[in-house]
C-alpha positions in Angstrom: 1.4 21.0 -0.2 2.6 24.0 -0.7 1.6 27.9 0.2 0.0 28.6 -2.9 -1.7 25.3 -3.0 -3.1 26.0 0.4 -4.5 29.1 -1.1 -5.6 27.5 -4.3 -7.5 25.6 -2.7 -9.0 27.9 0.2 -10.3 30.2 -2.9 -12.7 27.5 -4.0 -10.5 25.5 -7.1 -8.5 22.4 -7.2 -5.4 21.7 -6.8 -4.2 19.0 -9.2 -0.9 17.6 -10.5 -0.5 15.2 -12.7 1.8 13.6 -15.2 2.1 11.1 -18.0 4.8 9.0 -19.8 5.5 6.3 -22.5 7.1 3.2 -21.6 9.4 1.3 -23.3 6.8 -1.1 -24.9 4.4 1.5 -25.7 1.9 1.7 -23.0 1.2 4.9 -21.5 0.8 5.6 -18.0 0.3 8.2 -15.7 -0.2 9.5 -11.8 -2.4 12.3 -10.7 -2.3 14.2 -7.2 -5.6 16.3 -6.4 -6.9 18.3 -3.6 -10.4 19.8 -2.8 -12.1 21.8 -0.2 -15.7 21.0 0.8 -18.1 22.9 2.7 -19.1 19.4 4.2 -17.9 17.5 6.9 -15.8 14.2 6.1 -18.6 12.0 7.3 -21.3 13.3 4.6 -18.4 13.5 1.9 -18.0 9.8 2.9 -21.4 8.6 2.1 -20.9 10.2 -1.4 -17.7 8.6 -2.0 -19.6 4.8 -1.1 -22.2 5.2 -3.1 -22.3 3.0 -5.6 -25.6 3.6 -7.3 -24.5 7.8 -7.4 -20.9 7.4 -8.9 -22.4 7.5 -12.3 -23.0 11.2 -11.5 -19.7 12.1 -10.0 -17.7 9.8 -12.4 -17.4 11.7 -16.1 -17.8 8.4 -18.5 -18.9 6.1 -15.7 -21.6 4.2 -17.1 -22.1 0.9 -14.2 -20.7 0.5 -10.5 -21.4 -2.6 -9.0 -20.7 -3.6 -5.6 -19.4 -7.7 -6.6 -18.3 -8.7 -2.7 -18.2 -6.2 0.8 -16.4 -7.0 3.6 -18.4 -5.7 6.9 -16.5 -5.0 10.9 -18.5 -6.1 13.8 -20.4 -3.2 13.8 -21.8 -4.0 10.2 -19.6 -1.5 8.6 -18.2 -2.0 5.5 -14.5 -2.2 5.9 -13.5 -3.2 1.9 -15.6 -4.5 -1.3 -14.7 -5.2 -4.5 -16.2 -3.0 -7.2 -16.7 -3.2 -10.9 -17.1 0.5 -13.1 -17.6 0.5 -16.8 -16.8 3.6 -18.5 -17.7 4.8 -22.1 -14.4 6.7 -23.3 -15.9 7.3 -26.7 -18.3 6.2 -29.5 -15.2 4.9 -31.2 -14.1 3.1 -28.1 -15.1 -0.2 -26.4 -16.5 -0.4 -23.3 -13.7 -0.4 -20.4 -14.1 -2.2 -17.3 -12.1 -1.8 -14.0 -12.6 -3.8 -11.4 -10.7 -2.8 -7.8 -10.9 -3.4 -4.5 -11.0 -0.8 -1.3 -10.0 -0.9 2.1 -11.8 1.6 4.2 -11.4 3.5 7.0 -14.1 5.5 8.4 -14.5 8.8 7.7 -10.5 9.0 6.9 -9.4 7.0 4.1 -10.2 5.2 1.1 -7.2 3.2 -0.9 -8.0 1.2 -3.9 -6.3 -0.9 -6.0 -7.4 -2.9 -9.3 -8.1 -6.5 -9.0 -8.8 -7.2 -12.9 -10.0 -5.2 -16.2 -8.9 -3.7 -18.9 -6.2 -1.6 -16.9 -2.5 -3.0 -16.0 -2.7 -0.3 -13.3 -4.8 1.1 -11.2 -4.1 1.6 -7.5 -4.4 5.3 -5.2 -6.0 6.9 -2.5 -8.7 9.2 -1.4 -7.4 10.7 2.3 -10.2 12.7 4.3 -9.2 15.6 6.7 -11.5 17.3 8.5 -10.8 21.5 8.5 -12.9 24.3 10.1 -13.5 22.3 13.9 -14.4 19.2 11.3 -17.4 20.9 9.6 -15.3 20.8 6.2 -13.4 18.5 4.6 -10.3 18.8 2.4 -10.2 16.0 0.5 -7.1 14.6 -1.2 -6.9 11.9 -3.9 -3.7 10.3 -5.9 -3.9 7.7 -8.2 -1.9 5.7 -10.6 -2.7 4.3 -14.1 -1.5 2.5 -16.9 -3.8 0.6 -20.0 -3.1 -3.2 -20.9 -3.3 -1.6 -24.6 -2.3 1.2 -26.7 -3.9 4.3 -25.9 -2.8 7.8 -27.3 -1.8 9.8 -24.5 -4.3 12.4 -24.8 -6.7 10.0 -23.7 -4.6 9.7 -20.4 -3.7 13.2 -19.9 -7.1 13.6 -20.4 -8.8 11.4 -17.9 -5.8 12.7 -15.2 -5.8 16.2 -15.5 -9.4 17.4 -16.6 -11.7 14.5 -15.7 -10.1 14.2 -12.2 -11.1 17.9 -11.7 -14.5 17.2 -12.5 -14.8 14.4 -10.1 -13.3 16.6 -7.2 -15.9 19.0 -8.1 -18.8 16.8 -8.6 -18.0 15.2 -5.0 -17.9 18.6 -3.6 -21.5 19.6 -5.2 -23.0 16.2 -4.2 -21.6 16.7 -0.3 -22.6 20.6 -0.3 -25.9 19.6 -1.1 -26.2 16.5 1.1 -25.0 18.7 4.0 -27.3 21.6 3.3 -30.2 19.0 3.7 -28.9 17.1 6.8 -28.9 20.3 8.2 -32.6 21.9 6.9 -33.8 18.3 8.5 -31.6 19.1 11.5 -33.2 22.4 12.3 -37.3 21.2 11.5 
């Protein structure tokens, strides 16, 4: 990253990059680089991340996560799981369903990549560093996609560069406010 995206992000916005195209059969695709600063350390940005039952309020359009199979370490930690989401794009548009799998490392890294659905692509990578001694977290996430189908490319540029903004900044409201009551119980 560079300077200024340093600063963009020490100002409290996102940083985010992204970019479409158009194959030579039609299908559109796209990649999207993002970056977020959190007034939360990695591990209570973590347990946002994992959960399952929240992501419907950090995912715009998320309508269903389900948890299908987990893989736990000796510890009892879960080290990968399959998922399925369902999204609502539209009124006008059927249901979507993605269904990926993650391999986790704890509190540092998240990479995903889809296992069946309704996308051909799907496959990225949520990296957490911890900043400020490790009592915030900047959190980094890149992502490629590309439909089985037609879809205008609005609809991509869309979901990359706005909804991907509104994710970063849902995790980071859900992890403020998760650490600011870790804390409140820390101090009783």
């Amino acid at each position: 990253m560079s300077d200024e995206d340093i600063a963009t992000l020490e100002s409290g916005d996102v940083f985010v990059e992204s970019q479409s195209k158009k194959s030579k059969d039609g299908i559109n695709s796209g990649s999207v680089k993002a970056a977020i600063d959190i007034n939360a350390p990695p591990e209570v940005v973590w347990k946002i991340m994992v959960d399952c039952a929240n992501a419907p309020n950090i995912v715009p359009k998320l309508k269903k996560c389900e948890v299908l199979e987990s893989s736990t370490n000796e510890n009892g930690q879960v080290i990968s799981d399959t998922r399925l989401h369902v999204f609502s794009l539209s009124r006008l548009w059927p249901k979507t369903k993605n269904e990926f799998s993650s391999d986790y490392i704890y509190p540092q890294s998240i990479v995903f990549k889809r296992v069946g659905g309704d996308l051909k692509v799907m496959e990225g990578r949520w990296i957490f560093i911890g900043i400020d001694e490790g009592r915030k977290t900047r959190l980094f996430y890149e992502s490629k996609l590309a439909t089985n189908i037609p879809v205008p490319r609005f609809m991509i540029n869309r979901a990359l560069f706005k909804d991907t903004p509104k994710i970063l900044k849902n995790v980071r409201k859900a992890s403020e406010q998760a650490a600011a009551i870790q804390s409140i119980s820390l101090t009783e």
